[in-house]
C-alpha positions in Angstrom: 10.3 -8.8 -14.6 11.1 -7.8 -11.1 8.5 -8.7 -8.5 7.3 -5.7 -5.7 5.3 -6.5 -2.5 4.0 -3.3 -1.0 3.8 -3.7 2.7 1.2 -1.5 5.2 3.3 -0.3 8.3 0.3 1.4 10.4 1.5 4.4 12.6 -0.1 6.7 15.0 -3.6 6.5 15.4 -4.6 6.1 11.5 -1.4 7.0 9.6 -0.2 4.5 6.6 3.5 4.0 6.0 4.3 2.6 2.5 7.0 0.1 2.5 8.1 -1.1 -1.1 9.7 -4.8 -1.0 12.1 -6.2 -3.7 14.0 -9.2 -2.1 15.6 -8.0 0.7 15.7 -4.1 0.1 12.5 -2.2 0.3 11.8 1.5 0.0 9.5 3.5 2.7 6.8 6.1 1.4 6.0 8.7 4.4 7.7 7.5 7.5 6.0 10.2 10.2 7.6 8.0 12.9 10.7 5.3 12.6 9.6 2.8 15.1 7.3 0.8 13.4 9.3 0.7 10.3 12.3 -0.5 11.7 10.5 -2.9 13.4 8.7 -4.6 10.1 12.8 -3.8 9.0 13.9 -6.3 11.4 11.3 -8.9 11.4 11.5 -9.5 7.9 15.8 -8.9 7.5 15.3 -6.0 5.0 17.7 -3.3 4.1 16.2 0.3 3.3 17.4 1.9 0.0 15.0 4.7 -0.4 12.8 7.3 1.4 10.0 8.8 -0.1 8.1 11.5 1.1 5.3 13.6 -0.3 4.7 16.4 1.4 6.4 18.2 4.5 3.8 17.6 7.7 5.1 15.9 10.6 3.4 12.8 10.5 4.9 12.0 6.9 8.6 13.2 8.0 9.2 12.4 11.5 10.8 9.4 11.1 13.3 10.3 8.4 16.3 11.2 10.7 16.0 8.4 13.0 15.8 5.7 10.0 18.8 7.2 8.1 20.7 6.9 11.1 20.0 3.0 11.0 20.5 3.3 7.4 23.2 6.0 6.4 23.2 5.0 2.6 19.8 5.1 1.9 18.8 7.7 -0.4 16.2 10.5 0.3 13.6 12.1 -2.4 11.2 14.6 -1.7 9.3 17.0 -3.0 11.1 20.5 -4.6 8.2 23.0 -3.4 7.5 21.9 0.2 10.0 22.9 3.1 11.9 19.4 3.9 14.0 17.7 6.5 17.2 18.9 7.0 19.2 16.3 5.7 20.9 15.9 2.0 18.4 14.4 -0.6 17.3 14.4 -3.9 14.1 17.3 -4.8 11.6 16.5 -7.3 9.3 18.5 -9.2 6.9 17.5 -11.7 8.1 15.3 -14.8 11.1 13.4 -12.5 11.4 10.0 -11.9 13.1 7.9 -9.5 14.1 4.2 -10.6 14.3 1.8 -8.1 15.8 -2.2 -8.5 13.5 -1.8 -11.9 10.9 -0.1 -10.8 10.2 3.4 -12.3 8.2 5.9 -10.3 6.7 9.2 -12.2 6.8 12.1 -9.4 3.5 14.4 -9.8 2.9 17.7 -8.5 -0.3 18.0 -7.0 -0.6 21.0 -5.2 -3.4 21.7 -2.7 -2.9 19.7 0.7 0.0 21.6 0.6 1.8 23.4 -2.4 4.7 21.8 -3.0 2.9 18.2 -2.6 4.2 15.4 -4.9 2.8 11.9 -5.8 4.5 8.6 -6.9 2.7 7.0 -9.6 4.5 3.8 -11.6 3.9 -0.2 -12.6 -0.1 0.4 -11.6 0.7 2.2 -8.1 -0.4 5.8 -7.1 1.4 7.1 -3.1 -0.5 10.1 -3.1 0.1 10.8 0.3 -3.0 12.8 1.3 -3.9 14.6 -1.9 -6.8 11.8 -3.2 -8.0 9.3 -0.1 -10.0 6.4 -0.4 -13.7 8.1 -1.1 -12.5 11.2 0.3 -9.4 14.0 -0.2 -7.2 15.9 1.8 -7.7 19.3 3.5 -6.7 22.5 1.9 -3.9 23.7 4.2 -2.2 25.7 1.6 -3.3 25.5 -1.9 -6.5 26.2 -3.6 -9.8 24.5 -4.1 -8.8 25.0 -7.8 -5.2 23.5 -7.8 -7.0 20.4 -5.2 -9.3 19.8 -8.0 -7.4 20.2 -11.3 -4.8 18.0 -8.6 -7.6 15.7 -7.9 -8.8 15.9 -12.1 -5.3 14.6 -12.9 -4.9 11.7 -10.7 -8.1 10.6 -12.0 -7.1 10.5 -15.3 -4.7 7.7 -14.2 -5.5 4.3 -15.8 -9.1 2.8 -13.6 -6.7 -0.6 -12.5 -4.0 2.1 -10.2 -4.2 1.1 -6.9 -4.5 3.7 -4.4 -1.8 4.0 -1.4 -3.0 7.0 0.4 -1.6 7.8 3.7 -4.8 7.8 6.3 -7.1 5.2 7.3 -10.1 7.7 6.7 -12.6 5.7 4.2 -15.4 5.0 6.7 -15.8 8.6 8.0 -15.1 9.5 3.6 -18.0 7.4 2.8 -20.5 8.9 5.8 -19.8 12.3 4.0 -20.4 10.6 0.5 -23.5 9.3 1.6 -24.8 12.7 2.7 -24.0 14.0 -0.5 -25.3 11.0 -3.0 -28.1 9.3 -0.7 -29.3 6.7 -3.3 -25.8 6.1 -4.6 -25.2 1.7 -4.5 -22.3 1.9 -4.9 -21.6 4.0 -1.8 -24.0 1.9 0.2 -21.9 -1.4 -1.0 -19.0 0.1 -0.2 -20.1 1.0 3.5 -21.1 -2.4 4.2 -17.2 -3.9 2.4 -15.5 -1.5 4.3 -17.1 -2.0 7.4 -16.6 -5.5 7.4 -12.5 -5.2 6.6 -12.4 -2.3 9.6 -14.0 -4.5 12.2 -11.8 -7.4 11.5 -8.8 -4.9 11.6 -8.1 -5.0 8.3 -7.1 -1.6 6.3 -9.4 -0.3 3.7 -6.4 0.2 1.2 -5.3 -0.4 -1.6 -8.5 1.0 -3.3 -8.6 0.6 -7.0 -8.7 3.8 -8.9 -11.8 2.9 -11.5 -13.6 2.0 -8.5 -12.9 5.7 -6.5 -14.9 7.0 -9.1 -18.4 5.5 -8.4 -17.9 6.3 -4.9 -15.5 9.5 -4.2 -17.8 12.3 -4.8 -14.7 14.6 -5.0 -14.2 12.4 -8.4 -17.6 13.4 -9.3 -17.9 17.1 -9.4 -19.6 16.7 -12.8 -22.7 14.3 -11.8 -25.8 16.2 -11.7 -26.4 14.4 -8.6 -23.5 15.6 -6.8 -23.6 19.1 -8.1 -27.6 18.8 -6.7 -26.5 18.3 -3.3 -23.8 20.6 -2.9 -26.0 23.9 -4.5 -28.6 22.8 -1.5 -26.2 22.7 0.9 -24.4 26.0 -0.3 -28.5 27.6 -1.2 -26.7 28.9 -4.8 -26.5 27.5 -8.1 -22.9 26.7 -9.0 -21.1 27.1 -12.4 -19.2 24.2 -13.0 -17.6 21.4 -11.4 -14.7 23.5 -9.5 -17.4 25.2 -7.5 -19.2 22.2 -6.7 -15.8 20.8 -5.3 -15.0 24.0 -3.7 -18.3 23.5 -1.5 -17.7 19.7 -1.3 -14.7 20.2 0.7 -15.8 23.6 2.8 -18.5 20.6 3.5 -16.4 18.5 4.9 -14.5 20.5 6.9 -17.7 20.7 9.2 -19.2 17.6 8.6 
């Protein structure tokens, strides 16, 4: 069975770039800027095959024309519902899949960062670009609170040993917000103090594993009483059902 190494390519202040190794080719997931990744290129005498992007923002596409002009064959996927780089490539919509040296990667739709917003899910490995964060999500730019949590709902549902390669080193200031919501929540606490550790040493907070997210990602749990407590005290109403409570979750966060 083919062996993958996925390598973390920081960028910008607290951007991740994805890079995907199989001997000497590798893949790139979100390259906002091409400098680092042709650096990590160089140092370790890979050729790039593959670009995968998720969603159209700046700091996930900036680096696309400058890396294709290193590497003219390499092939470019993205998503079918977002506005992308101007450059020939492959658009993807829900139910596609890309297959890579052996590996095959499911594309998702996962509307709500931003509507045409895709995810790469295969061989235990979720690039969700910044639809689901480490205990947090992403901002609702364009879509919905609903399509952000049925996007949210469905990544969930993935099995609890996916790891999570989001695209933002944003866990510590995700778990502040969690522990303002869920106050006596261990495994938030415990997860403060792991995180803390790995961030002061320099060390990024990702992969997280999926099964864990959901003792500690409060968007992940819309439907514990405890959760739901919180957010109809912030918002001083009761709330229906689990959609609600996300929908004041995140106008939380905004201004947290």
């Amino acid at each position: 069975r083919p062996m993958y190494t996925v390598i973390t390519v920081p960028a910008f202040s607290d951007n991740y770039i994805w890079l995907i190794r199989h001997e000497n080719h590798c893949l790139v997931v979100d390259p906002g800027e091409a400098a680092p990744v042709l650096e990590r290129l160089a140092a370790l005498d890979l050729v790039l095959d593959a670009i995968l992007l998720t969603h159209h923002h700046r700091d996930h596409v900036g680096g696309v024309s400058e890396l294709l002009q290193h590497f003219p064959h390499a092939r470019l996927y993205g998503p079918k519902h977002d506005p992308m780089p101007d450059h020939h490539g492959q658009w993807l919509d829900d139910g596609d899949q890309i297959n890579w040296h052996g590996l095959s990667l499911d594309v998702l739709h996962v509307p709500g960062h931003t509507l045409g917003h895709i995810a790469y899910y295969g061989q235990g490995m979720l690039f969700c670009g910044d639809t689901l964060f480490s205990a947090g999500c992403g901002r609702l730019f364009e879509g919905t609170p609903a399509q952000m949590h049925t996007s949210l709902q469905r990544l969930a549902a993935l099995p609890d040993e996916t790891l999570l390669y989001c695209a933002h080193e944003y866990t510590l200031s995700n778990l502040r917000f969690a522990h303002a919501v869920e106050p006596d929540n261990l495994a938030i606490q415990r997860r403060i103090g792991v995180i803390s550790k790995l961030r002061q040493q320099g060390l990024p907070s990702l992969p997280s594993r999926l099964g864990d997210e959901r003792h500690f990602n409060v968007f992940l749990r819309c439907n514990e009483d405890s959760v739901k407590f919180s957010a109809e005290k912030y918002a001083l109403k009761c709330l229906e059902n689990p959609e609600d409570t996300f929908t004041v979750l995140r106008g939380w966060k905004d201004v947290f």
